[in-house]
Phi, psi and omega in degrees: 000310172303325185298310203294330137004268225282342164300330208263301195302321214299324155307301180310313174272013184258001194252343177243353169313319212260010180300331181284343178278334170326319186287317191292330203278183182303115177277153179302324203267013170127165177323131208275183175302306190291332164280349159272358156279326176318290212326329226240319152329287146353289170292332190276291196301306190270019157281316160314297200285332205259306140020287176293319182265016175258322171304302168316333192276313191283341172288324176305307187301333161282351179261005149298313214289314182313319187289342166309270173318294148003286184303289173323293189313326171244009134320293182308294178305327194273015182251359173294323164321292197292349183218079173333290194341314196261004222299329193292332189298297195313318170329290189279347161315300181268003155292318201288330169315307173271359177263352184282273189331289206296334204275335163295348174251327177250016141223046155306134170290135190268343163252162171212137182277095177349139169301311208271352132326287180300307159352278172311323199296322173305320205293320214289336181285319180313322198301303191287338183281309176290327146324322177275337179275323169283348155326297184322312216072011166320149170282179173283339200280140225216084214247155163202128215251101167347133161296197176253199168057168185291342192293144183287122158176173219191153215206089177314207246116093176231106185276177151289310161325159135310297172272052172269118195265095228284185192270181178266335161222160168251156212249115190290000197239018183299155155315134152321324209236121168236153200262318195298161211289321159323309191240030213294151167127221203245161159210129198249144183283145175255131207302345221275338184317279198315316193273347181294330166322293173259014157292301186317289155345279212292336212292157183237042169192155208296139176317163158294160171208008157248161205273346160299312204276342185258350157307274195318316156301311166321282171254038129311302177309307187296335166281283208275350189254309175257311154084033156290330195237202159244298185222123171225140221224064171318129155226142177268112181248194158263105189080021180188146180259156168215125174240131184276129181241152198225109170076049181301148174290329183250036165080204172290147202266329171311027178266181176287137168030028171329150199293297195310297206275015177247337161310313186283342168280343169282297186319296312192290195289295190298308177270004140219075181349104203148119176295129176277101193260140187256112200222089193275111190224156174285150177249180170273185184315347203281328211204164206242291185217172175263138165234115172251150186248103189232130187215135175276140182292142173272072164349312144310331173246299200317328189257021178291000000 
């Protein structure tokens, strides 16, 4: 009786030694639990690492461009030795290199915010904006509207109304909520103001001011300057912009006041001075979305 016993326990206890590789190793129904926490350990570090190196990548290049510039600064002075004649022109040249230089090497950004940070960080203000406006009972419509005064700046306008015809400028220190029966709705800083801000800043030859030539600086800035996009594509009508956006950094562009269309509607509204309806649509396989940019003519500036 004891053997057959001792026979009887032995699978059960040959069933929990081994239990822990049971848990660990592979299930019929898929990787256990304990190979998906590697996994996801595993992805989380080289999410980390590619980040810390994506950071690394974009700081070296500014510290190429300094050593650039550099070089041109004592190329030019040392050719200033050799050649009196031209010597004041050579000075300044390489003063400007090196003062170009040190300021590009110490004042490269030493951080950068992941796209999918700003990403999220963007979804929760659109999410509560948006909320607020069907709170409201706001329309869809989506105007963004000149200040007054010299300083450059712009004011979305999201009426109640359907027909609502917005102004040609507005008073930038205006309320949000506005009540009166004519203009009842919200008017807002639009996220795209800041960036329009540092486009201008950067340009190094006078903004445009027809509307072909400045859709082609907008999207420049928006590829290459901000890295908003992949491709952005202008077509120029009458009285309208249409932009093919290709790979936004911040998702779908239908959201409230998305980064890309409320830059290019700022940008727009401010350099030809004239309010702006804003019109967002899915593309086809070629593009991602359509933005059109639409303004009515100025009779005053247009036949100029």
């Amino acid at each position: 009786m004891e053997e057959t016993t001792k026979h009887r326990d032995e699978p059960a206890e040959t069933g929990r030694e081994n239990g822990h590789n049971t848990a660990d190793s592979t299930t019929p129904d898929g990787p256990s639990r304990a190979t998906l926490s590697a996994r996801l350990e595993q992805l989380e570090a080289e999410n980390h690492h590619l980040r810390a190196e994506y950071g690394r990548v974009r700081q070296s290049r500014y510290r190429k461009r300094a050593l650039g510039l550099a070089a041109i600064g004592l190329c030019a002075i040392g050719g200033a030795v050799a050649f009196p004649n031209v010597q004041d022109v050579l000075l300044a040249l390489g003063g400007t290199g090196l003062i170009g230089a040190v300021l590009t090497y110490y004042l490269a950004p030493e951080q950068f915010v992941a796209a999918d940070i700003g990403e999220r960080i963007y979804t929760a203000l659109a999410t509560n904006q948006a909320r607020l406006t069907d709170a409201l009972g706001l329309s869809e419509n989506r105007h963004y509207v000149p200040t007054k005064g010299n300083r450059p700046g712009c004011r979305l306008i999201v009426p109640r109304s359907q027909q609502y015809h917005p102004p040609e400028t507005v008073d930038g220190d205006s309320d949000p909520i506005v009540t009166a029966a004519d203009h009842r709705g919200l008017r807002l800083e639009p996220s795209g103001l800041g960036l329009f801000e540092e486009f201008d800043d950067a340009l190094t030859t006078e903004r445009a001011r027809t509307p072909d030539a400045l859709a082609t600086q907008l999207t420049s800035a928006l590829v290459e300057q901000f890295e908003l996009a992949a491709r952005a594509e202008p077509a120029v009508g009458p009285e309208q912009v249409t932009f093919a956006i290709t790979d936004s950094t911040f998702g779908d562009c239908d959201r409230f006041d998305h980064p890309v269309a409320s830059f290019l509607a700022v940008s727009l509204a401010i350099g030809l001075e004239r309010p702006i309806t804003l019109e967002v649509a899915a593309a086809d396989n070629r593009t991602d979305w359509l933005l059109t940019c639409r303004w009515e003519r100025n009779d005053k500036t247009d036949d100029k």
